[in-house]
Structures are given as structure tokens and as C-alpha cells.
mmCIF file of the N, C-alpha and C atoms, coordinates in Angstrom:
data_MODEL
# 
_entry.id   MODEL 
# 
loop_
_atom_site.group_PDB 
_atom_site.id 
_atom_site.type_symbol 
_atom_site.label_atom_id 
_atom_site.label_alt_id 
_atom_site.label_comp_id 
_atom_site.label_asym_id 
_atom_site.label_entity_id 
_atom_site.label_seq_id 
_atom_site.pdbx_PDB_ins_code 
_atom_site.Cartn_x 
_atom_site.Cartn_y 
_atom_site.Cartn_z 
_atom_site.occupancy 
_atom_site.B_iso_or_equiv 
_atom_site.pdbx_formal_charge 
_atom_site.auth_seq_id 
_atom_site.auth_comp_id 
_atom_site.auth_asym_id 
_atom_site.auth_atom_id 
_atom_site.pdbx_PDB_model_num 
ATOM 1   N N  . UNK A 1 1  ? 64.740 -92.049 -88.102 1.00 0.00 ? 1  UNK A N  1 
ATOM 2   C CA . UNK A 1 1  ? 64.349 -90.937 -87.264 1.00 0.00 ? 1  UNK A CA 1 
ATOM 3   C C  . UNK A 1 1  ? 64.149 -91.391 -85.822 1.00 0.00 ? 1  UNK A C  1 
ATOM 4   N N  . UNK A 1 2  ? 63.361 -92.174 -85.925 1.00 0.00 ? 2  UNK A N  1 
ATOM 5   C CA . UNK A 1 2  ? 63.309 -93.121 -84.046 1.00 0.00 ? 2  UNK A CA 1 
ATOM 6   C C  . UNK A 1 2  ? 65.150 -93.021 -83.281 1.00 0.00 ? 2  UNK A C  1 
ATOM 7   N N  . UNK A 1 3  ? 66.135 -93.521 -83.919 1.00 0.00 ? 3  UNK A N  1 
ATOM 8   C CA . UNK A 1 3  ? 67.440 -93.125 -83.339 1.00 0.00 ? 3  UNK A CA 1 
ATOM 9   C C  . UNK A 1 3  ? 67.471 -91.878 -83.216 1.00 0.00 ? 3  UNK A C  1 
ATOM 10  N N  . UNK A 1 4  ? 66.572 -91.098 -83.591 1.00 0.00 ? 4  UNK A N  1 
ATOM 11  C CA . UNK A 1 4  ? 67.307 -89.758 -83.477 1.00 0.00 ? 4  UNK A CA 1 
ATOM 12  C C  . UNK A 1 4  ? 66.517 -88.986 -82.255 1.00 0.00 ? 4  UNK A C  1 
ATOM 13  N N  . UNK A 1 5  ? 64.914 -89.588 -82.108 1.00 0.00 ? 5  UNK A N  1 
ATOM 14  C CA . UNK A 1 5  ? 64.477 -89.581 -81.747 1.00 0.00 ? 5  UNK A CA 1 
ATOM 15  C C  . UNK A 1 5  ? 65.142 -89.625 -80.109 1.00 0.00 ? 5  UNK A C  1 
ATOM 16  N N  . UNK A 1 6  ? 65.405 -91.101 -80.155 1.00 0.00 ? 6  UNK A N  1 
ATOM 17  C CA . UNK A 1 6  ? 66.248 -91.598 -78.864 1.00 0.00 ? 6  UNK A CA 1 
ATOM 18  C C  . UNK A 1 6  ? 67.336 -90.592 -77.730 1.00 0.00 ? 6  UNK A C  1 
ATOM 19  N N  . UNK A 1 7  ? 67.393 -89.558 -78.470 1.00 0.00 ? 7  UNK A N  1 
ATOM 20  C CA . UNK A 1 7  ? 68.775 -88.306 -78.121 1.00 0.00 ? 7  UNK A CA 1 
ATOM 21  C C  . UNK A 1 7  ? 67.658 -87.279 -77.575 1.00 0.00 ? 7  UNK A C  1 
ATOM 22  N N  . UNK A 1 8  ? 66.589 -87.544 -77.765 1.00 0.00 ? 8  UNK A N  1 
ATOM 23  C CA . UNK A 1 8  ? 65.736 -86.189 -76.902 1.00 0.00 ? 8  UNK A CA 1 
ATOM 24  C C  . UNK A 1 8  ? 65.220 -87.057 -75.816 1.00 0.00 ? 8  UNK A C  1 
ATOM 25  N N  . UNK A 1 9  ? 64.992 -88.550 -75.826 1.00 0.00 ? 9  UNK A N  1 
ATOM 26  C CA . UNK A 1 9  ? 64.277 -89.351 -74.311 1.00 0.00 ? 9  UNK A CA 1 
ATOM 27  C C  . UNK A 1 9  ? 65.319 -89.180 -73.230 1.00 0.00 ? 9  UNK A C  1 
ATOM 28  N N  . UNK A 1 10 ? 66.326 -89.406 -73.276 1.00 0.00 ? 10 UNK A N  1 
ATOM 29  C CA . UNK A 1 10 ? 67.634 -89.404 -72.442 1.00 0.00 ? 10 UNK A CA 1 
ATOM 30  C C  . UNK A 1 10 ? 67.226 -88.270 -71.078 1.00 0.00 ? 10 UNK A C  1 
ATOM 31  N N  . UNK A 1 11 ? 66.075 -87.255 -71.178 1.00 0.00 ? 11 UNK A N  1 
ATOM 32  C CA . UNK A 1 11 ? 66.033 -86.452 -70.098 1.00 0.00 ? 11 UNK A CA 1 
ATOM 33  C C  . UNK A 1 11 ? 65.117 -87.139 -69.207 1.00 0.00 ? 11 UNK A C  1 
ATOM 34  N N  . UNK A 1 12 ? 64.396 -88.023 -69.996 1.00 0.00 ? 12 UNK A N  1 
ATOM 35  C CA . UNK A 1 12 ? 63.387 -88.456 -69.233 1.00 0.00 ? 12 UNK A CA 1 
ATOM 36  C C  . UNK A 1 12 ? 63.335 -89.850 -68.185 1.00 0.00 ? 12 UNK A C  1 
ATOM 37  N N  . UNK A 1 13 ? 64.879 -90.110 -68.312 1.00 0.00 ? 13 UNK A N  1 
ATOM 38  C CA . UNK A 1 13 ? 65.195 -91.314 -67.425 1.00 0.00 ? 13 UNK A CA 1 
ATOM 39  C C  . UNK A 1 13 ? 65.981 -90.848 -65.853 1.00 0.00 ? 13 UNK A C  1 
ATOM 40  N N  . UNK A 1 14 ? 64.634 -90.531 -65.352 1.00 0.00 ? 14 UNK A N  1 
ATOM 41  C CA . UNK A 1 14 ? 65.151 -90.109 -63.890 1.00 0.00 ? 14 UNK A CA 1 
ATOM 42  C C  . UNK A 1 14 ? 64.510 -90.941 -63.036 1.00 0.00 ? 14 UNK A C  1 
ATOM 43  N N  . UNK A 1 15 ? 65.299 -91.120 -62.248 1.00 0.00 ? 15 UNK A N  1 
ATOM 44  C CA . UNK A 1 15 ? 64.992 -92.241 -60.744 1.00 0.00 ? 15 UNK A CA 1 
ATOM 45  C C  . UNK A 1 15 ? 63.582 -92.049 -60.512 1.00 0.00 ? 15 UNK A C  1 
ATOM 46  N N  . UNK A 1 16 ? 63.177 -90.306 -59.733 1.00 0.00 ? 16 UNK A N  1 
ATOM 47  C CA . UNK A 1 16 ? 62.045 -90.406 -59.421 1.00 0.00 ? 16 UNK A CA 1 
ATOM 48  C C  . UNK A 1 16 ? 60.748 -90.561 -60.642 1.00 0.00 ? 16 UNK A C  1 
ATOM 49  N N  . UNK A 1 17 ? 60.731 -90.493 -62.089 1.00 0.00 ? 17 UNK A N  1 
ATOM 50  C CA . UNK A 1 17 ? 60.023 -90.236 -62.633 1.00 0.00 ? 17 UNK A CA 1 
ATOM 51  C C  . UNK A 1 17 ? 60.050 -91.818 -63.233 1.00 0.00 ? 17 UNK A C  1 
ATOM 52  N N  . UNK A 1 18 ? 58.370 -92.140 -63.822 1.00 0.00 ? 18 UNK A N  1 
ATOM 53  C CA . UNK A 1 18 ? 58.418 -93.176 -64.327 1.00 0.00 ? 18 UNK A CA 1 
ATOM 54  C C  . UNK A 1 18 ? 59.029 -92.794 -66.302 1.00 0.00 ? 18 UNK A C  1 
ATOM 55  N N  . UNK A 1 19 ? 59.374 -93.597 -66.661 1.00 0.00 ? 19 UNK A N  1 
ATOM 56  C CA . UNK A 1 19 ? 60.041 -92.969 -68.405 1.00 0.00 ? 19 UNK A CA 1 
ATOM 57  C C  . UNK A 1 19 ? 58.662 -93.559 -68.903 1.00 0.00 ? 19 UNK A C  1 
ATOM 58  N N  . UNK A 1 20 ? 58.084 -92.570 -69.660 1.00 0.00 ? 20 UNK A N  1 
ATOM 59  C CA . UNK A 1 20 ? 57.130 -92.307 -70.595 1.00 0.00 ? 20 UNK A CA 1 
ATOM 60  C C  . UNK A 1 20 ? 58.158 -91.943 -71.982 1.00 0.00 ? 20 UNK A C  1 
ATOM 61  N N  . UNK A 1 21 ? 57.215 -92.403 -72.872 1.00 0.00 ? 21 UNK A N  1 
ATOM 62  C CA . UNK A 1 21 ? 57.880 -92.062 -74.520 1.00 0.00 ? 21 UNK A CA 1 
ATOM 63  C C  . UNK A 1 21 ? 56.360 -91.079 -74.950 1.00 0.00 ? 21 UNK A C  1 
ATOM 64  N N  . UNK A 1 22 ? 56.874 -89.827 -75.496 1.00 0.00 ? 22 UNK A N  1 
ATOM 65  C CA . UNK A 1 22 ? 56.423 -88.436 -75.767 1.00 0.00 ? 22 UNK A CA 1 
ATOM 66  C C  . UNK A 1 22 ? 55.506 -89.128 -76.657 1.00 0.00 ? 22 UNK A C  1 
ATOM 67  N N  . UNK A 1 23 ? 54.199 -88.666 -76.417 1.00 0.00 ? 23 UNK A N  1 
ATOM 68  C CA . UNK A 1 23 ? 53.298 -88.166 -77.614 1.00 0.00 ? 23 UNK A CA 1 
ATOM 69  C C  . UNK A 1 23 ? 53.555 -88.179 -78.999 1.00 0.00 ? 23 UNK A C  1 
ATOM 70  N N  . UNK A 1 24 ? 52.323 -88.219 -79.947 1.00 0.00 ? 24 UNK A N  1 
ATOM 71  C CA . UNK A 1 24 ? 52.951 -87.910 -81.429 1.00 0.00 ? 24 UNK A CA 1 
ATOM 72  C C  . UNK A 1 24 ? 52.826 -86.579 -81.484 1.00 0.00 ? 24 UNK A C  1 
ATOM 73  N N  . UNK A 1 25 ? 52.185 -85.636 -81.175 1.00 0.00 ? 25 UNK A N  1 
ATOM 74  C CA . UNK A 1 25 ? 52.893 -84.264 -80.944 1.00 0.00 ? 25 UNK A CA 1 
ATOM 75  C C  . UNK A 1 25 ? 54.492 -84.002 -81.218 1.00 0.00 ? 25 UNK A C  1 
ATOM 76  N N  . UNK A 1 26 ? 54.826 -84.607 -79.822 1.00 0.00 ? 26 UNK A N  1 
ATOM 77  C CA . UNK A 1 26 ? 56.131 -84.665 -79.031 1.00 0.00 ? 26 UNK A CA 1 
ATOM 78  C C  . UNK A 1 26 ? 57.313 -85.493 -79.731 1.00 0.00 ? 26 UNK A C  1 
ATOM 79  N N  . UNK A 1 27 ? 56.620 -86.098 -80.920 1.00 0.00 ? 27 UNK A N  1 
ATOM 80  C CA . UNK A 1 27 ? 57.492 -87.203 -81.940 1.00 0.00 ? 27 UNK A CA 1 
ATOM 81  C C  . UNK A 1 27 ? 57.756 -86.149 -83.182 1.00 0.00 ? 27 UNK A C  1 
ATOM 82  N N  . UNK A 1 28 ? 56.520 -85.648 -83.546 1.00 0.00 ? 28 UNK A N  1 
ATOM 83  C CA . UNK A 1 28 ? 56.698 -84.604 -84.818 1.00 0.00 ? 28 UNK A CA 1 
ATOM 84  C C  . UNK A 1 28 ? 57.513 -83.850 -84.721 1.00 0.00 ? 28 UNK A C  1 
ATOM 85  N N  . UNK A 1 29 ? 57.447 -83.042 -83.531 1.00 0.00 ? 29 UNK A N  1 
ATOM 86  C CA . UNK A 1 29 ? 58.219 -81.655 -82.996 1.00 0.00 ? 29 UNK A CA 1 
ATOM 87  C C  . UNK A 1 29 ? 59.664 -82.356 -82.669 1.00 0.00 ? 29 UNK A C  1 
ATOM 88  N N  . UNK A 1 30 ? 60.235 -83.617 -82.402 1.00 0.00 ? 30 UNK A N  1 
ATOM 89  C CA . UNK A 1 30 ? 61.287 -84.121 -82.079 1.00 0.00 ? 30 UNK A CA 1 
ATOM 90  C C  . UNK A 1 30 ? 61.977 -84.172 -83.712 1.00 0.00 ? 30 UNK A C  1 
ATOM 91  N N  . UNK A 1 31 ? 61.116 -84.700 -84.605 1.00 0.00 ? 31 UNK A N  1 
ATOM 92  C CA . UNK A 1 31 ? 61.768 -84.635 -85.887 1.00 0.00 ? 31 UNK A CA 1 
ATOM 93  C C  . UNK A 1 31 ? 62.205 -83.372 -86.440 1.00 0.00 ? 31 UNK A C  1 
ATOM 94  N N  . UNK A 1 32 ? 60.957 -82.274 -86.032 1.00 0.00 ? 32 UNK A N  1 
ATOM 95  C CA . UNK A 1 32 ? 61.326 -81.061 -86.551 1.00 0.00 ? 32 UNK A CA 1 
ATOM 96  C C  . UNK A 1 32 ? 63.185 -80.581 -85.718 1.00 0.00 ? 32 UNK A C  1 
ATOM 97  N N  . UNK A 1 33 ? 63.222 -81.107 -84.453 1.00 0.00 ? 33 UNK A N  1 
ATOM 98  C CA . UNK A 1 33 ? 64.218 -80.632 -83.820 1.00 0.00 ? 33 UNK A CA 1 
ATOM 99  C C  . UNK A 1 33 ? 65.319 -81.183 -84.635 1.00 0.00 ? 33 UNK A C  1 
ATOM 100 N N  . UNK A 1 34 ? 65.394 -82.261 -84.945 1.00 0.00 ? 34 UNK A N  1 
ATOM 101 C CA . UNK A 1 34 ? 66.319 -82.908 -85.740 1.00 0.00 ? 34 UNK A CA 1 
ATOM 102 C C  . UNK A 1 34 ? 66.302 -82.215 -86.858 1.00 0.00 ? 34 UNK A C  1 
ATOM 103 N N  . UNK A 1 35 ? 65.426 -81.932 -88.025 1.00 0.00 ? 35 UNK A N  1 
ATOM 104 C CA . UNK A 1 35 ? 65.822 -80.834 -88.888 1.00 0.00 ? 35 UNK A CA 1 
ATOM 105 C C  . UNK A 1 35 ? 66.412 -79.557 -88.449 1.00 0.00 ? 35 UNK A C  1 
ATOM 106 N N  . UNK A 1 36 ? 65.848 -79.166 -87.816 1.00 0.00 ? 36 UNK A N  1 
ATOM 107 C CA . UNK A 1 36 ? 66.707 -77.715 -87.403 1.00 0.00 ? 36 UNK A CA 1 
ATOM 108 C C  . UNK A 1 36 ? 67.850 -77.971 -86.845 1.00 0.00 ? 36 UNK A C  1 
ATOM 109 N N  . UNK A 1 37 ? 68.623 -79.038 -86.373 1.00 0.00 ? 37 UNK A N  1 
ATOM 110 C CA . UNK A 1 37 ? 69.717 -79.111 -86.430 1.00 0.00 ? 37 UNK A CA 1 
ATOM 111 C C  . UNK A 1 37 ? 70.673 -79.595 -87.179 1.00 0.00 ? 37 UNK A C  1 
ATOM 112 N N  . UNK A 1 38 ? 70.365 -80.320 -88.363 1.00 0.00 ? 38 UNK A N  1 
ATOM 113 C CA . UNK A 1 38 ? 71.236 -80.818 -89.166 1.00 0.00 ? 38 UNK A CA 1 
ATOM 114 C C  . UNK A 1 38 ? 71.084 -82.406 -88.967 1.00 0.00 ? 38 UNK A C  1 
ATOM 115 N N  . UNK A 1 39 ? 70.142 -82.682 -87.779 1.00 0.00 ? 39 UNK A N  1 
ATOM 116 C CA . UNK A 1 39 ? 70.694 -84.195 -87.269 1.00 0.00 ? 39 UNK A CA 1 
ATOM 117 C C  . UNK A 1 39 ? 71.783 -84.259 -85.970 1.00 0.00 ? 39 UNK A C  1 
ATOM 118 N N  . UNK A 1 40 ? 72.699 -82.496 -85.919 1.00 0.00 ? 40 UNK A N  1 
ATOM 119 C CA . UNK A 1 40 ? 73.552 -83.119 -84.728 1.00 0.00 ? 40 UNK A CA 1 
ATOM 120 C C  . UNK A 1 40 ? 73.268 -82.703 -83.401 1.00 0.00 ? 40 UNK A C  1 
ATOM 121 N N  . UNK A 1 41 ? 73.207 -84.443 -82.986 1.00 0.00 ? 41 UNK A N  1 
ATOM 122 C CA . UNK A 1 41 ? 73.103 -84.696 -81.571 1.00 0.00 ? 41 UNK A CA 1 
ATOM 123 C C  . UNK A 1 41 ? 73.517 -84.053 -80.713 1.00 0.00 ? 41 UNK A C  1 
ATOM 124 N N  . UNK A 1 42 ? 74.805 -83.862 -80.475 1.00 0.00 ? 42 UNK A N  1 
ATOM 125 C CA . UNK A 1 42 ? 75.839 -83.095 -79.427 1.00 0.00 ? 42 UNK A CA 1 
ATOM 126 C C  . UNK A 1 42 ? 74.657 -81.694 -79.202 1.00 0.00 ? 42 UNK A C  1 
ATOM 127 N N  . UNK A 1 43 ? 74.059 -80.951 -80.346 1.00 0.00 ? 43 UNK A N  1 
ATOM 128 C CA . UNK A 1 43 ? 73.789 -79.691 -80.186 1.00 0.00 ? 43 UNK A CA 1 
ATOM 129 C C  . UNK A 1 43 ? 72.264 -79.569 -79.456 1.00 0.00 ? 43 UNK A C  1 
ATOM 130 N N  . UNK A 1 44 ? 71.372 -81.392 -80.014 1.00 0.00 ? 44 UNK A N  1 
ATOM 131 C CA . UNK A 1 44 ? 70.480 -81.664 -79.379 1.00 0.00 ? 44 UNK A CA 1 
ATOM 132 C C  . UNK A 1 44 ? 70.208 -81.707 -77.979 1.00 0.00 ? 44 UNK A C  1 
ATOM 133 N N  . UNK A 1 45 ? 71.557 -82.854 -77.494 1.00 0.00 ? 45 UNK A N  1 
ATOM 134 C CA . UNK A 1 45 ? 71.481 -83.199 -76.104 1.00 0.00 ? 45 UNK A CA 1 
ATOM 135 C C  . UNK A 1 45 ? 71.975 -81.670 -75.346 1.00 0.00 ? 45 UNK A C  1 
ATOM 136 N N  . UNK A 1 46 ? 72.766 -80.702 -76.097 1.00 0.00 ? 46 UNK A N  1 
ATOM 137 C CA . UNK A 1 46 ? 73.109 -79.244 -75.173 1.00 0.00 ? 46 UNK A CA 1 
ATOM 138 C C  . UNK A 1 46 ? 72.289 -78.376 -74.931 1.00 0.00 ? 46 UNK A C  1 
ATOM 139 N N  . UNK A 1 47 ? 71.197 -78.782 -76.023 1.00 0.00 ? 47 UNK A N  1 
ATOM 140 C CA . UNK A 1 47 ? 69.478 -77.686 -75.609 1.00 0.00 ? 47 UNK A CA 1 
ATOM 141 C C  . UNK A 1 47 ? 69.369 -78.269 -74.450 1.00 0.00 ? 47 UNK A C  1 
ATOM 142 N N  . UNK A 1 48 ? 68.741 -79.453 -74.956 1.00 0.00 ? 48 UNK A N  1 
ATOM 143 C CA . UNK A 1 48 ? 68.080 -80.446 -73.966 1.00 0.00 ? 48 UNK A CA 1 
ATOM 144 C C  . UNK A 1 48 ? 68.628 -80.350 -72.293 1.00 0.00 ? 48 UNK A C  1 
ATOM 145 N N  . UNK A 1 49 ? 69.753 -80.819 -72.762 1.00 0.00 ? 49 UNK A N  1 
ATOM 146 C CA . UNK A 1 49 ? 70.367 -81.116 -70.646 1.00 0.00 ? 49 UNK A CA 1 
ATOM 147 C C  . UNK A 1 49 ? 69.864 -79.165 -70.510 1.00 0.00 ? 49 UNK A C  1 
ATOM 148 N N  . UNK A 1 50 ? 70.445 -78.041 -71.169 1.00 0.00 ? 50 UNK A N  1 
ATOM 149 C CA . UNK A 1 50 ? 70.034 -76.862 -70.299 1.00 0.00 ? 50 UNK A CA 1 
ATOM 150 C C  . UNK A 1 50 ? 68.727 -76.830 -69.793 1.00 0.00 ? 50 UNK A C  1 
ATOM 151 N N  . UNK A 1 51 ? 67.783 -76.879 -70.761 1.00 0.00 ? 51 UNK A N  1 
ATOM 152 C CA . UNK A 1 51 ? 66.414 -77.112 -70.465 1.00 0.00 ? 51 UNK A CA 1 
ATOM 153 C C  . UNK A 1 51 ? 66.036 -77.834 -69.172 1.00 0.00 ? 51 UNK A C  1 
ATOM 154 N N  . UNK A 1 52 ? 66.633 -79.143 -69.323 1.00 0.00 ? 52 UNK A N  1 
ATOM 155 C CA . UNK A 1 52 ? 66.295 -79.731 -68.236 1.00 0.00 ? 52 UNK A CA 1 
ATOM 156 C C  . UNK A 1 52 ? 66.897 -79.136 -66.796 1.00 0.00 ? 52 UNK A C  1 
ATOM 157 N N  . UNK A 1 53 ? 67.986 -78.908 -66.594 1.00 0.00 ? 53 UNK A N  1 
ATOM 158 C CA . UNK A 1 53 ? 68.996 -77.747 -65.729 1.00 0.00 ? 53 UNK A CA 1 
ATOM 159 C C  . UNK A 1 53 ? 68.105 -76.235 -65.211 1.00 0.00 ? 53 UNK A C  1 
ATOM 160 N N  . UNK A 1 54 ? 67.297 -76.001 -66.129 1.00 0.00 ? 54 UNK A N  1 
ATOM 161 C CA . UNK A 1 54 ? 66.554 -74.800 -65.944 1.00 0.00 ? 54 UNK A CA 1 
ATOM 162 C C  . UNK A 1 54 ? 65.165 -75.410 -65.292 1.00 0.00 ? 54 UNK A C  1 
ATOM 163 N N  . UNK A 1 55 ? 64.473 -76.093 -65.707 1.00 0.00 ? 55 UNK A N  1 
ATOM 164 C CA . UNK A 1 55 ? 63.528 -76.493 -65.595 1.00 0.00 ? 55 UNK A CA 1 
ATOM 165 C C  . UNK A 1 55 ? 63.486 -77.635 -65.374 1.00 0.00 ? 55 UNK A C  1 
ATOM 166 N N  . UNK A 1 56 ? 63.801 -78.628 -63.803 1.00 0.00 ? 56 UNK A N  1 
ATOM 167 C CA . UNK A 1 56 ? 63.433 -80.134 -63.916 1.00 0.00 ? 56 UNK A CA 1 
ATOM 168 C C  . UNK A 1 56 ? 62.486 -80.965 -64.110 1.00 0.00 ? 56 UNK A C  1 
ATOM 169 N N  . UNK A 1 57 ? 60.972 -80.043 -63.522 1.00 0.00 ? 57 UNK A N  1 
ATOM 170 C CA . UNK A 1 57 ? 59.786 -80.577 -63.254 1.00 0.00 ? 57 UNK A CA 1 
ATOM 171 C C  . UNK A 1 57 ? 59.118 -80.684 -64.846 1.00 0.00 ? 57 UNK A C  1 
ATOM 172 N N  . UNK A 1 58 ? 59.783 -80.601 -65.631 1.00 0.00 ? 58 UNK A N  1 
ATOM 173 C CA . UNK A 1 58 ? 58.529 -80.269 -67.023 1.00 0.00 ? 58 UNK A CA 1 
ATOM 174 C C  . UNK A 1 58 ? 58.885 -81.665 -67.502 1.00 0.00 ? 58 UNK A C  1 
ATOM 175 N N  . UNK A 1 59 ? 57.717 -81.834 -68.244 1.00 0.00 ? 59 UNK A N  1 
ATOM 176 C CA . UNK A 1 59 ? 57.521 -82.968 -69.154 1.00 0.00 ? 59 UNK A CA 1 
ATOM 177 C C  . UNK A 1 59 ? 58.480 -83.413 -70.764 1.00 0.00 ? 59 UNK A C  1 
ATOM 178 N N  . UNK A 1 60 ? 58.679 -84.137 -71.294 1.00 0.00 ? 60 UNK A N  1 
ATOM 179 C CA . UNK A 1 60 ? 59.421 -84.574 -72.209 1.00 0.00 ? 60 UNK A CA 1 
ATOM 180 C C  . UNK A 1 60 ? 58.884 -83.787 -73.340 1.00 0.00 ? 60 UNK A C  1 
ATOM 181 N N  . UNK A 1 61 ? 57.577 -83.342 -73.610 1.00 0.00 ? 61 UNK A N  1 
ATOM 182 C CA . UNK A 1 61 ? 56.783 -82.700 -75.157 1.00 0.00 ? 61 UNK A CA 1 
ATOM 183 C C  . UNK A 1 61 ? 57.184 -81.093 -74.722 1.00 0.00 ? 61 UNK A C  1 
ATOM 184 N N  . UNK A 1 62 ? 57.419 -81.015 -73.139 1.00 0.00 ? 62 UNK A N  1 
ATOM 185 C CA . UNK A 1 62 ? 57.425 -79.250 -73.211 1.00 0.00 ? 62 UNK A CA 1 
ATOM 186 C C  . UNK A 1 62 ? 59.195 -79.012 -73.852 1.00 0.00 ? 62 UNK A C  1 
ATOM 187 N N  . UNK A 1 63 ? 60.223 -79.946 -73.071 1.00 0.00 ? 63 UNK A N  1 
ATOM 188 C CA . UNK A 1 63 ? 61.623 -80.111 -73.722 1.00 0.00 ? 63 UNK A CA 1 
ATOM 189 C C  . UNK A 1 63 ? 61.586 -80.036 -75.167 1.00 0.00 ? 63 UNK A C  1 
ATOM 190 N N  . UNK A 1 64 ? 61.131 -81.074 -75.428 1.00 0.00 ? 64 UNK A N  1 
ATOM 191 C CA . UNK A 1 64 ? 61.201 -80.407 -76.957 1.00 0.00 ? 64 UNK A CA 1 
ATOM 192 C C  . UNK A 1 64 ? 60.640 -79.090 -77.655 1.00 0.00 ? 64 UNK A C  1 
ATOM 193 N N  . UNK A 1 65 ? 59.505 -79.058 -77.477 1.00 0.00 ? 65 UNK A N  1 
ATOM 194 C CA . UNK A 1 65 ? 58.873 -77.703 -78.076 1.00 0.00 ? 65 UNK A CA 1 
ATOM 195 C C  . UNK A 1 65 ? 59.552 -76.926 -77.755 1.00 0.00 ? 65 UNK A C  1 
ATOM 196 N N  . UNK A 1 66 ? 60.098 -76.712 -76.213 1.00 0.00 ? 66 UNK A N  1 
ATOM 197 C CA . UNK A 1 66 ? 60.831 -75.558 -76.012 1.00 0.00 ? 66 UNK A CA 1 
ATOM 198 C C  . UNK A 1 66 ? 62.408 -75.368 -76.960 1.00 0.00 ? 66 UNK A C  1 
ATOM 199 N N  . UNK A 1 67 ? 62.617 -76.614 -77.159 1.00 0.00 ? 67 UNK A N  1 
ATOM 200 C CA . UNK A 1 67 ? 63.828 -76.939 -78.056 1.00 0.00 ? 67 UNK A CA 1 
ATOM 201 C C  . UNK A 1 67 ? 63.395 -76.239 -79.528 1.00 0.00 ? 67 UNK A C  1 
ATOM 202 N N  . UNK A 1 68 ? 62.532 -76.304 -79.791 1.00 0.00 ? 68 UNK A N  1 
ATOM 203 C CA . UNK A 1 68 ? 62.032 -76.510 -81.255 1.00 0.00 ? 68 UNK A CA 1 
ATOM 204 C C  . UNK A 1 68 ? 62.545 -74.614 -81.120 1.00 0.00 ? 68 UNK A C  1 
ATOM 205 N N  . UNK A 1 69 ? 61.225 -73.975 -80.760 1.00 0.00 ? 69 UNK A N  1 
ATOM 206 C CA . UNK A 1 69 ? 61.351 -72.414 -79.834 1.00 0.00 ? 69 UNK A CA 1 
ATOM 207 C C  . UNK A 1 69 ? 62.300 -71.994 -80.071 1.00 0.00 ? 69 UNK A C  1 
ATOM 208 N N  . UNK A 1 70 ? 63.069 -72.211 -79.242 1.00 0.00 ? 70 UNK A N  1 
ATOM 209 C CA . UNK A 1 70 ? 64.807 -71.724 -79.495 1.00 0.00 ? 70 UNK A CA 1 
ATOM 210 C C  . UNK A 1 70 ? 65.368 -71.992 -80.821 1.00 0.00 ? 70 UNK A C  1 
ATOM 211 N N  . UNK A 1 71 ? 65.644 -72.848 -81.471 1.00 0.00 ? 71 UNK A N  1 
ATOM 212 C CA . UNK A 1 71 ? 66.618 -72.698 -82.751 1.00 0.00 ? 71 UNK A CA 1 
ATOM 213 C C  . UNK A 1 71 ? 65.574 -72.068 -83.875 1.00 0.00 ? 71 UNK A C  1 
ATOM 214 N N  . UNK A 1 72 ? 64.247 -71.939 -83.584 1.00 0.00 ? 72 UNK A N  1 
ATOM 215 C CA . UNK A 1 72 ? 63.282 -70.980 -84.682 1.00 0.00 ? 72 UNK A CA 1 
ATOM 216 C C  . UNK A 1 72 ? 63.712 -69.531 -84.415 1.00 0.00 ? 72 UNK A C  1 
ATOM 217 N N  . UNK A 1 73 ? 63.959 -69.255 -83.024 1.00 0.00 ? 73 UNK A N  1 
ATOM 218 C CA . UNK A 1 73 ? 63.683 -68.116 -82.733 1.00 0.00 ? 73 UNK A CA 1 
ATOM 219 C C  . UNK A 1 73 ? 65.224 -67.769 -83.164 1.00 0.00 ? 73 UNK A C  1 
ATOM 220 N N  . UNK A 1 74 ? 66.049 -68.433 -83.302 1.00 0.00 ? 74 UNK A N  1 
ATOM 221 C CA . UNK A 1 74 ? 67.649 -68.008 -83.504 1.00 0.00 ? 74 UNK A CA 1 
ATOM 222 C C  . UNK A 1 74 ? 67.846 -67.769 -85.218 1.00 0.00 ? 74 UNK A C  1 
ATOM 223 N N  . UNK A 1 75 ? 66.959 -68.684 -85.669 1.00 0.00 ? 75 UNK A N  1 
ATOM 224 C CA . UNK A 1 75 ? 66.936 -68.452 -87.847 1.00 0.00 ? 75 UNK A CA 1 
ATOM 225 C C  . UNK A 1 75 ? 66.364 -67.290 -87.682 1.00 0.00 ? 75 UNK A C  1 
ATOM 226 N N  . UNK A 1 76 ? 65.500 -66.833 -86.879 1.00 0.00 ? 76 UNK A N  1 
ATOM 227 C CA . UNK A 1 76 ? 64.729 -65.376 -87.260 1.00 0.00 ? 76 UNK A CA 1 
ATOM 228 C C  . UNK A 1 76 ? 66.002 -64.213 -87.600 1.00 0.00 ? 76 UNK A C  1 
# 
């Protein structure tokens, strides 16, 4: 799960920002993201980069949750 993990940090390696690794919050909710997708990445990193595209200033635990958000709100 930590590799899989690894496919949601990728937003958080920006010049100006120092890279922090998410919370266990932000670890749970990363696994859950990985269940709700099957495991695939490609669909991970395409939340993710929009998210980040929409929103630069937010933190790595709000990316995910907000990730999480979206594919719950799409099974509904």
C-alpha cells in the first residue's frame, strides 16, 4: 500500500513548498482512494493533478479527501 501510497505524494513536490508526507488521517483516506479505484494509478494521478490545477494552495490530506469525495459521490 505505501507504493500506492507514493502516486498521491507526487503533488506535493513543489519548488516553493517544503514535501511533507500526509498524516495518518491522510494515509487511511489515501488507502481508501486506492480502493475506490481498483488500485489504478493513471485514474489516481487524473483526480489528483485536477485538484491540484483547481486548487494549488491546499495541503496533501485536503487532495486526498477531496479525492476520496469525488469517486463516493460518483458510486452514489
Amino acid at each position: 500500500m505505501d507504493e500506492d501510497l507514493n502516486v498521491c505524494l507526487f503533488i506535493q513536490r513543489r519548488p516553493s513548498r517544503k514535501f511533507s508526507l500526509p498524516g495518518k488521517a491522510a494515509r487511511e483516506m489515501a488507502e481508501e482512494l486506492v480502493i475506490l479505484t481498483n488500485g489504478d494509478r493513471a485514474q489516481i494521478q487524473a483526480i489528483l493533478s485536477d485538484l491540484v490545477g483547481q486548487y494549488p494552495d491546499k495541503c496533501i490530506d485536503w487532495y486526498i479527501e477531496q479525492a476520496v469525495n469525488q469517486l463516493q459521490k460518483q458510486r452514489m
